[in-house]
Structures are given as C-alpha cells and as structure tokens.
Backbone as JSON, one array per atom type, in Angstrom:
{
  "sequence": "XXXXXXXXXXXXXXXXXXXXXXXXXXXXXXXXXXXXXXXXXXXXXXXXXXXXXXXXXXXXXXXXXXXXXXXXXXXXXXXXXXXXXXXXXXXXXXXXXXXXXXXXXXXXXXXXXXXXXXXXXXXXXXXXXXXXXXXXXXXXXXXXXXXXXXXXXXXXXXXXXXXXXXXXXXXXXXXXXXXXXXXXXXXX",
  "N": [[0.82, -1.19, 0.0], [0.45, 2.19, -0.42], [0.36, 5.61, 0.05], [-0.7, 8.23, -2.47], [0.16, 11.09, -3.1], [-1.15, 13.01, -4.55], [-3.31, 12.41, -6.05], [-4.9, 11.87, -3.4], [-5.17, 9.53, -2.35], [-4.87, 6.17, -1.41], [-3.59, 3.69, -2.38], [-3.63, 0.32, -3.33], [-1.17, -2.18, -3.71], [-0.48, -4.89, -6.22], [1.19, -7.24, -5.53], [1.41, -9.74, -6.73], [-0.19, -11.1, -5.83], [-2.67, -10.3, -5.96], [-4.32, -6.78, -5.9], [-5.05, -4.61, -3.4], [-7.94, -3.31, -1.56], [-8.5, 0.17, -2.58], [-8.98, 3.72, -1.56], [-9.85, 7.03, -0.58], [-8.16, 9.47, 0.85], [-8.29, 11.97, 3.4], [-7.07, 15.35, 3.34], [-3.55, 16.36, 4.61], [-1.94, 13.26, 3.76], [-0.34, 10.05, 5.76], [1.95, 7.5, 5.95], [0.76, 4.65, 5.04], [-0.06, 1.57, 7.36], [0.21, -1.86, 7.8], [-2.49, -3.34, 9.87], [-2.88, -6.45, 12.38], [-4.98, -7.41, 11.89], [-5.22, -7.46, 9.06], [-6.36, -4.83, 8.25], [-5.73, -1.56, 6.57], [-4.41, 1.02, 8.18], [-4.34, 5.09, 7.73], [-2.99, 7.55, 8.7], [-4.15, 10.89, 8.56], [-3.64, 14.74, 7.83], [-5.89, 17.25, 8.45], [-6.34, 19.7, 8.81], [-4.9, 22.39, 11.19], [-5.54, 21.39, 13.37], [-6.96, 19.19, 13.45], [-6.76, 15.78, 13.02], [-7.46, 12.37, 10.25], [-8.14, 9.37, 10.6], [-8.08, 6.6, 8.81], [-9.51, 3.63, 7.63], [-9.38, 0.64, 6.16], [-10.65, -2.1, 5.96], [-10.26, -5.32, 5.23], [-12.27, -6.2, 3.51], [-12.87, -4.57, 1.96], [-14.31, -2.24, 3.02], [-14.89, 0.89, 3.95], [-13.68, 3.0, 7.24], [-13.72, 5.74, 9.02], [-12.25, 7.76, 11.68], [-12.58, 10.91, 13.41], [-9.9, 12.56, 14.95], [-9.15, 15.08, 17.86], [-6.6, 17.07, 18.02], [-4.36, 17.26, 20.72], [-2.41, 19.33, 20.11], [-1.95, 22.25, 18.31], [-1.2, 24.13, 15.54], [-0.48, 21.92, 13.38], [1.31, 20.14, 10.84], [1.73, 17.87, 9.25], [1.14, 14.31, 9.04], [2.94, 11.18, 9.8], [2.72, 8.26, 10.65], [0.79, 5.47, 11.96], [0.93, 3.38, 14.62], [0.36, 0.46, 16.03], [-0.46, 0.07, 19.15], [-0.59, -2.48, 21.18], [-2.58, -2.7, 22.52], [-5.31, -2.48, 21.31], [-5.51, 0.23, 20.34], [-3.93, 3.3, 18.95], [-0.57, 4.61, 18.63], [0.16, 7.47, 17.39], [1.82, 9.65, 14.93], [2.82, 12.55, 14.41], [4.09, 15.61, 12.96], [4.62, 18.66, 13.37], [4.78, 22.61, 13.63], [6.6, 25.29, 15.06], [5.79, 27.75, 16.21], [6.64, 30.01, 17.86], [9.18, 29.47, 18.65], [10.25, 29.11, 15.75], [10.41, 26.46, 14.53], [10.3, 22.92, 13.55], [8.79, 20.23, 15.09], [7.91, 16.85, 16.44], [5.38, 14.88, 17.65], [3.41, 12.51, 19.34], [0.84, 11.22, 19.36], [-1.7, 9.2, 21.22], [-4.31, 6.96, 20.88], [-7.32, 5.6, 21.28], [-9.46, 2.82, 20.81], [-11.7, 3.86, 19.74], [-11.18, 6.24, 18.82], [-10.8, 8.56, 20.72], [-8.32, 10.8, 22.32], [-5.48, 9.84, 24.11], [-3.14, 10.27, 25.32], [-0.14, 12.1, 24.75], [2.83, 12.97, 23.74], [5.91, 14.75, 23.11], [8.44, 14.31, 20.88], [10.84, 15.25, 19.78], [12.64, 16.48, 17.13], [13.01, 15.13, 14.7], [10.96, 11.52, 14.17], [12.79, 8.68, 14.93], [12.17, 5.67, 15.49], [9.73, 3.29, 16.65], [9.2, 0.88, 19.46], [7.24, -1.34, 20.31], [6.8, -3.31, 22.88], [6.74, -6.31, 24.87], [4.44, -6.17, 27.82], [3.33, -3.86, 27.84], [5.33, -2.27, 27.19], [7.15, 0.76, 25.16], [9.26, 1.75, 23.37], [10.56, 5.02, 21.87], [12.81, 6.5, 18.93], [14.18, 9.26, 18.27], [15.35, 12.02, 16.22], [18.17, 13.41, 15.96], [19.71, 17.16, 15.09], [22.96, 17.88, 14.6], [26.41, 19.71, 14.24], [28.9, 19.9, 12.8], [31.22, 22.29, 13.64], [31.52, 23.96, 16.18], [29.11, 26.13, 17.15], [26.85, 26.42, 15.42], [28.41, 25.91, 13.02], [30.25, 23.97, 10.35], [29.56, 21.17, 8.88], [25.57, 20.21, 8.84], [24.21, 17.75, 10.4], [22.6, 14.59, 10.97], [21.68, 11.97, 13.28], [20.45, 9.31, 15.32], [19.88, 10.67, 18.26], [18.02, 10.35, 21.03], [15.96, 8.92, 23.11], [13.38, 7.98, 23.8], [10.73, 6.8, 26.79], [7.47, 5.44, 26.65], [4.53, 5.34, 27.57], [1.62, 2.88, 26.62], [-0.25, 4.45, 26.37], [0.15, 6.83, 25.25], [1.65, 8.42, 26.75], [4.72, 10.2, 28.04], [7.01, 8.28, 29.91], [9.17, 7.92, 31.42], [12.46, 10.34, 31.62], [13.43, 11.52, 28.54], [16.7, 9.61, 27.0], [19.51, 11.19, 25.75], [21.59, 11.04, 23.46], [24.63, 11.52, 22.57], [26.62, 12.2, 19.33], [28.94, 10.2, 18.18], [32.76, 10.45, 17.93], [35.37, 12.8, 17.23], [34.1, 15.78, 17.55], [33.15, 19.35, 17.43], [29.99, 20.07, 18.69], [26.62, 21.03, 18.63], [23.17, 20.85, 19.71], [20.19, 20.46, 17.89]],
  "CA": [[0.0, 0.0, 0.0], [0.87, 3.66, -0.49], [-0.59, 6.95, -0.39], [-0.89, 9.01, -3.49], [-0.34, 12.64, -2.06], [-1.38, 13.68, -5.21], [-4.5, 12.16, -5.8], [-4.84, 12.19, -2.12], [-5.42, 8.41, -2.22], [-4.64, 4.83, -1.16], [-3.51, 2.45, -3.53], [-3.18, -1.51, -2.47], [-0.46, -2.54, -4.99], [-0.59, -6.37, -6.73], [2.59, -8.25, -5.53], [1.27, -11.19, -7.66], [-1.25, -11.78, -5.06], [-3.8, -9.52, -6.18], [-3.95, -5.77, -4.88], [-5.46, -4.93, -2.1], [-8.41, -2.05, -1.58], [-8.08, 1.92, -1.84], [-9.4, 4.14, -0.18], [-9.56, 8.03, -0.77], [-7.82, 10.21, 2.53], [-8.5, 13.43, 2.42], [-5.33, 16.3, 3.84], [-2.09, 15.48, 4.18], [-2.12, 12.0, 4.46], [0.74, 9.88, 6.16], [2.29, 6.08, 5.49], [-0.03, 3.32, 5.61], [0.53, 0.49, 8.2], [-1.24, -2.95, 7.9], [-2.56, -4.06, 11.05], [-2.68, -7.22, 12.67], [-6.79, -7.65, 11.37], [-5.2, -7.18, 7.83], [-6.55, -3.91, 8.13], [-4.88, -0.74, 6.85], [-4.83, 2.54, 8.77], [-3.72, 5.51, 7.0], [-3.49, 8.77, 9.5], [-3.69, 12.34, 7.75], [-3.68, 15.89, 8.92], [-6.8, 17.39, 7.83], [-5.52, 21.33, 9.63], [-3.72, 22.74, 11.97], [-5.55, 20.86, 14.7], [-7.81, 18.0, 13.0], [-6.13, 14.58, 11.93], [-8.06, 11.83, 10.45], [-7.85, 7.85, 10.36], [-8.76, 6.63, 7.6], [-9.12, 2.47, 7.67], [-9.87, 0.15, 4.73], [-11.05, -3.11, 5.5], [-10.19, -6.32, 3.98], [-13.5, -6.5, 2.78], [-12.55, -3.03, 1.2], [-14.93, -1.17, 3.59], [-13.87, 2.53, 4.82], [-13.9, 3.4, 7.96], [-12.63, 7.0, 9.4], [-12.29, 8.81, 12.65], [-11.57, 11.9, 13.44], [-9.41, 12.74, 16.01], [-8.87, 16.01, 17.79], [-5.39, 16.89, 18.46], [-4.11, 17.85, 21.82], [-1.88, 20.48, 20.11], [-2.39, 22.96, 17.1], [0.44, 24.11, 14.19], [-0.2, 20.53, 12.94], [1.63, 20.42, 9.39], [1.52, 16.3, 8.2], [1.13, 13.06, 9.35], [3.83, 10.23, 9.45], [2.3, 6.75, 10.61], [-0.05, 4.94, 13.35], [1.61, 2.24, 14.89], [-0.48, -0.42, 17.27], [-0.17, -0.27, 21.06], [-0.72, -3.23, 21.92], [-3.73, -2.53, 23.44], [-6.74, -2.09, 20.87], [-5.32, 1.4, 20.36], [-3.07, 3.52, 17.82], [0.35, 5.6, 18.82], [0.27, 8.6, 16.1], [3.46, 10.28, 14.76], [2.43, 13.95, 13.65], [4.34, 16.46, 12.7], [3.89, 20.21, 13.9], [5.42, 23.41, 13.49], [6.46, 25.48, 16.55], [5.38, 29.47, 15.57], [7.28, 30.92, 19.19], [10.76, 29.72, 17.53], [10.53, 29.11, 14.19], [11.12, 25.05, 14.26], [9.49, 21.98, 13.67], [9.01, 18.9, 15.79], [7.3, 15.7, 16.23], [4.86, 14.41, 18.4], [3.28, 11.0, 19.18], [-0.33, 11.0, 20.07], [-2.04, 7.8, 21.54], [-5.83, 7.56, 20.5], [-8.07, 4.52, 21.55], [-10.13, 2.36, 19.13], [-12.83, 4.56, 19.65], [-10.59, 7.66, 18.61], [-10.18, 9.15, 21.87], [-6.97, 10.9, 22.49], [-5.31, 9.24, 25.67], [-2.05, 10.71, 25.78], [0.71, 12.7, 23.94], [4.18, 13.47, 24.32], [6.95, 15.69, 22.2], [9.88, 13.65, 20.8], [12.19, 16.08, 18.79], [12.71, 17.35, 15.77], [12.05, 14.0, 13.9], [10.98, 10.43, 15.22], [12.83, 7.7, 13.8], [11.68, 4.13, 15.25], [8.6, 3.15, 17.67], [8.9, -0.34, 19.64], [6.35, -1.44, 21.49], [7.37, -4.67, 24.0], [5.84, -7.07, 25.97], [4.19, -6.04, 29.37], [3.34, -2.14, 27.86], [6.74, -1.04, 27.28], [6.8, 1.54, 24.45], [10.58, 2.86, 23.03], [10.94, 5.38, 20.55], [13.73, 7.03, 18.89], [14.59, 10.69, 17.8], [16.66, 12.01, 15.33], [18.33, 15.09, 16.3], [20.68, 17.75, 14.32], [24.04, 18.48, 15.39], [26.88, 20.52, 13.3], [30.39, 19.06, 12.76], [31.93, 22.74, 13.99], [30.73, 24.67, 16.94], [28.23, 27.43, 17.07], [26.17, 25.94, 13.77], [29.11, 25.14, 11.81], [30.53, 23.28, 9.26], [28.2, 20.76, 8.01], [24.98, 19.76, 9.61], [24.1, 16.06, 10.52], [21.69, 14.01, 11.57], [21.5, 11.13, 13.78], [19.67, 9.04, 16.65], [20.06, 11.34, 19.75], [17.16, 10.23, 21.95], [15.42, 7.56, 23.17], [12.25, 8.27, 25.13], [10.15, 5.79, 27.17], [6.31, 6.37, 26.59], [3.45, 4.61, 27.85], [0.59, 2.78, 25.09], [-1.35, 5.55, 25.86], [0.9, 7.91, 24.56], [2.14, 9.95, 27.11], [6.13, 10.35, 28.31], [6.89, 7.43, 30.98], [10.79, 8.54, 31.68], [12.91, 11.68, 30.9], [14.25, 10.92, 27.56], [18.08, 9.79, 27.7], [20.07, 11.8, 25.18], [23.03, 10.18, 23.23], [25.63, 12.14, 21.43], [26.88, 12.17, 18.39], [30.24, 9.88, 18.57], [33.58, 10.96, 17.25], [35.5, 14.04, 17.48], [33.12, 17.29, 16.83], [32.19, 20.59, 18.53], [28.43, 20.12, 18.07], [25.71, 22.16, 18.76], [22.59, 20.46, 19.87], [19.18, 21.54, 17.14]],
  "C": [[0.87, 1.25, 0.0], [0.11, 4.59, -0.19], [-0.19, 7.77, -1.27], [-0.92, 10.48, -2.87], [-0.79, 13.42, -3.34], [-2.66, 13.45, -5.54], [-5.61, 11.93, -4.73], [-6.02, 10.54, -2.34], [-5.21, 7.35, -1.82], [-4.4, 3.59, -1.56], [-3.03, 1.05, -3.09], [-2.44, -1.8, -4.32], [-0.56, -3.98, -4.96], [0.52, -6.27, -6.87], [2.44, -9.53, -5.95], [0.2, -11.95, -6.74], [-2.8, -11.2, -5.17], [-4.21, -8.29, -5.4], [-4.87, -5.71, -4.39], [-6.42, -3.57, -2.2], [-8.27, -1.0, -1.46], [-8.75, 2.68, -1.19], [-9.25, 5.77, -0.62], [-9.29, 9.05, 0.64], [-7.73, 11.22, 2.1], [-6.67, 14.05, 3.6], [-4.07, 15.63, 3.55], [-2.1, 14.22, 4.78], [-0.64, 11.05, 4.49], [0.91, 8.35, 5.96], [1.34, 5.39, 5.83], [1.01, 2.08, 6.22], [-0.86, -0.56, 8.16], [-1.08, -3.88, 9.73], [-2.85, -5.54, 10.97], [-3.8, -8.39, 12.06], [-6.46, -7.89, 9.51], [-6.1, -5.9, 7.39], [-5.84, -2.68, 7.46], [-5.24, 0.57, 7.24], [-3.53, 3.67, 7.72], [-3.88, 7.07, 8.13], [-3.07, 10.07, 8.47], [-4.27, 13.25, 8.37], [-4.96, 16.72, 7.9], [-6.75, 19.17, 8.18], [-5.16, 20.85, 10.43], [-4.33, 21.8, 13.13], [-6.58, 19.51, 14.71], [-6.9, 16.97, 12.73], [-7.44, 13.63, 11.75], [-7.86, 10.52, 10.41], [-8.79, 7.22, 9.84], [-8.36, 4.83, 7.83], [-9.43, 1.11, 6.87], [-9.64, -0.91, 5.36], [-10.93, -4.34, 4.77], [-10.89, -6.71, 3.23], [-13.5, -5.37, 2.06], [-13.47, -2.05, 1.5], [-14.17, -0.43, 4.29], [-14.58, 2.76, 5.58], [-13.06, 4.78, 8.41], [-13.22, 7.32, 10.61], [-12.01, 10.04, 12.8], [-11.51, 12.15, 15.11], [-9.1, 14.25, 16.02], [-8.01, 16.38, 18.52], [-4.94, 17.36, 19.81], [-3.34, 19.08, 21.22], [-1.96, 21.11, 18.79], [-1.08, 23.04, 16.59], [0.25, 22.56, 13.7], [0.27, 20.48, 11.31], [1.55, 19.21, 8.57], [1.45, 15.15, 9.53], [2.07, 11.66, 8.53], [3.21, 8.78, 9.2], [1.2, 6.32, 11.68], [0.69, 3.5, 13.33], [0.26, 1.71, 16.2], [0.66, -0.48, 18.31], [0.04, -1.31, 21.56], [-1.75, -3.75, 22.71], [-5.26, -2.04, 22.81], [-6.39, -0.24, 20.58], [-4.04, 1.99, 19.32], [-1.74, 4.63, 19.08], [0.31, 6.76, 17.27], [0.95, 9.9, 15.75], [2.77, 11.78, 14.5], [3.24, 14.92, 13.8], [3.89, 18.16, 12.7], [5.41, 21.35, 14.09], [5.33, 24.79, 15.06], [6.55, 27.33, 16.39], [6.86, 29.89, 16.29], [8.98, 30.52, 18.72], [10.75, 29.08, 16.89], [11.16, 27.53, 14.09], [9.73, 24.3, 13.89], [9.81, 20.99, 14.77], [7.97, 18.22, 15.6], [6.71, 15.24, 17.37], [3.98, 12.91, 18.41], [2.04, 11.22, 20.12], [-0.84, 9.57, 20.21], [-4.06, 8.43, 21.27], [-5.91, 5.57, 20.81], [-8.69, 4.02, 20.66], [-11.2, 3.1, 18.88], [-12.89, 6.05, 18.92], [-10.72, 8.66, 19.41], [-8.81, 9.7, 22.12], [-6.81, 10.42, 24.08], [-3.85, 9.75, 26.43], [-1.19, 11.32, 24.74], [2.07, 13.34, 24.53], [5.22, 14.06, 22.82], [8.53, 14.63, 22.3], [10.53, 14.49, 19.7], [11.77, 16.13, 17.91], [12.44, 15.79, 14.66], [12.42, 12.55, 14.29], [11.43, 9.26, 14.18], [12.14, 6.38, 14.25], [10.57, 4.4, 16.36], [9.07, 1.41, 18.01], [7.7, -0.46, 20.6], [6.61, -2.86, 21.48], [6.05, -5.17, 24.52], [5.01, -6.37, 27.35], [3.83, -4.48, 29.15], [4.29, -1.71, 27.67], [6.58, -0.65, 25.74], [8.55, 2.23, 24.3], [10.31, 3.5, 21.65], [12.25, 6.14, 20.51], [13.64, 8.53, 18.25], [15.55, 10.75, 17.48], [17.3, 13.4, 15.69], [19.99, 15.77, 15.56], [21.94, 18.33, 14.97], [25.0, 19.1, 14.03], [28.52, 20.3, 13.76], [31.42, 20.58, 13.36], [30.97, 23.69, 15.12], [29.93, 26.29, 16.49], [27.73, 27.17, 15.96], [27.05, 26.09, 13.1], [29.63, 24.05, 11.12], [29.87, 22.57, 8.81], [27.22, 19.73, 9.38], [24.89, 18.38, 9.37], [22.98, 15.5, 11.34], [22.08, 12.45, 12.57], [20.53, 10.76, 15.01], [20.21, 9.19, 17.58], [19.04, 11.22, 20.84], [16.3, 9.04, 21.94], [14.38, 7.75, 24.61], [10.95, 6.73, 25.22], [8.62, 6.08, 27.11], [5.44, 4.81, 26.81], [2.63, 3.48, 26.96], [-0.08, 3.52, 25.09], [-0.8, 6.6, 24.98], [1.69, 8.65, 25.34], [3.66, 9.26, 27.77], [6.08, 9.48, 29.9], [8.29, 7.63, 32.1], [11.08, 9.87, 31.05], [13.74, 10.93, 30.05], [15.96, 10.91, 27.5], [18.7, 10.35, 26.29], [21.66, 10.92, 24.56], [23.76, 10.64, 22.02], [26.13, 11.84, 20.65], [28.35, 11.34, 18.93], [31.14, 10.66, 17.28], [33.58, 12.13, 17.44], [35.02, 15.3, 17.02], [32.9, 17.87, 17.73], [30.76, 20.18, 17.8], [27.16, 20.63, 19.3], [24.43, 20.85, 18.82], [20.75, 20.69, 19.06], [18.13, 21.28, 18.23]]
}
C-alpha cells in the first residue's frame, strides 16, 4: 500500500497476489501500516488541529475517525503504529510558531478515537517499539553541526530515546546520546 499525495489516495499494490483495496484520505495524508486484522490505517492531517484515520477493511470497507489533536500548528502526518492494546500511537508532525522550528509528536488515540495521551519527541521520530508487558521505546533524530556554534556541516542522527506509555504519554525523561567521534556540536 501507499498513499498518493497527489490524488490524495490509497492504492493496495498487486505483488502477484492480487492488490489490495483503496481508499480516498482526504489532507495530508501519512504512510499506511497494515494491522494485525489485515486492516490498513492511513493517518492524515486534515488542519492545523484535525487529523483523520482513515481504515480500509479487507472486505474493502472505509472506515474514518476523526481525532482532535491535543496540540495545534499541525503540518503532516507520518504513521499509526499499534499499542498493543486495541489502540493507535500517532506520529504527527507540527510546526512550533514561538521559535521558528518543527518537531514531532506521538499521540495515543483509543479504538474509539479518543486521544489518551501525547508526548513531544524532537525534531524527527525515527523508530517506535512497542514490548511485551506495555513497554513503548521510541527514537529521535536530532541535528548536530560538525563545527561549533552551527558550523561546518549539519548532521543528523539518533540522539534520543524516550520511554512512553501505550497511551501515549512520556513514561521517563528521555536519555540523550551524542553524536560519537571528534566534533564541537551544537545540539538543534
């Protein structure tokens, strides 16, 4: 599956097995993930403070929620990952007016589309696990700059690793892990 951001659609591609139902999502709509049901959820940002979940059926019926975000500036939608628990984690992307950045947040929404929790993981989220017994790791990618005071060339890597609930919300203070090798670097 994909999403079409141009036809603002859902396409089930034929891997020789015969493709799979679409689905039309309206805003900016973010990676599809097939759940466990053979379901796929597709989350998209519909404004600054709407997202919706959009969920196609193996029987190729659409279902959508809408969810309403705990925080506004909302600019796209990444993914919904399963909890564990009958419930979605949901990546979204948001822009931060008061200084001029972006970051990434991770809302938890119930099957009912309830929000249940939310927490701020950096500037952009690279992995989600979710464990046995409720445990919940994700990672953050964060920008550092090979000479001090924002110079020489910027870089990316995984600088954080925060512990978060299935509801969504922040379970530990996230532990921070620097860039290796010799660099002045600046923290984005």
């Amino acid at each position: 599956y994909y999403a079409d951001p141009d036809t603002h659609t859902l396409v089930g591609l034929d891997i020789g097995l015969g493709g799979g139902p679409g689905a039309t999502v309206p805003g900016v709509a973010g990676s599809p993930t097939v759940l466990l049901d053979g379901s796929v959820v597709v989350p998209s940002v519909l404004d600054a403070e709407h997202v919706q979940l959009t969920f196609v059926r193996p029987d190729g019926a659409v279902e959508t929620q809408a969810v309403q975000a705990p925080s506004s500036h909302l600019l796209s939608a990444e993914r919904a990952i399963p909890n564990g628990q009958g419930g979605l984690l949901v990546q979204l992307n948001r822009y931060l007016d008061w200084v001029d950045a972006r970051d990434t947040i991770v809302v938890g929404v119930d099957a009912a589309g309830t929000v249940t929790g939310s927490a701020p993981l950096g500037a952009a989220w690279g992995e989600i696990v979710v464990g046995e017994g409720g445990t919940v790791l994700t990672t953050s990618k964060v920008n550092y700059w090979t000479e001090p005071m924002y110079g020489g060339l910027p870089k990316q890597h995984v600088g954080m690793l925060t512990r978060l609930t299935p509801e969504g919300n922040q379970a530990a203070m996230p532990e921070f892990v620097g860039p290796s090798g010799p660099c002045g670097w600046a923290w984005d």
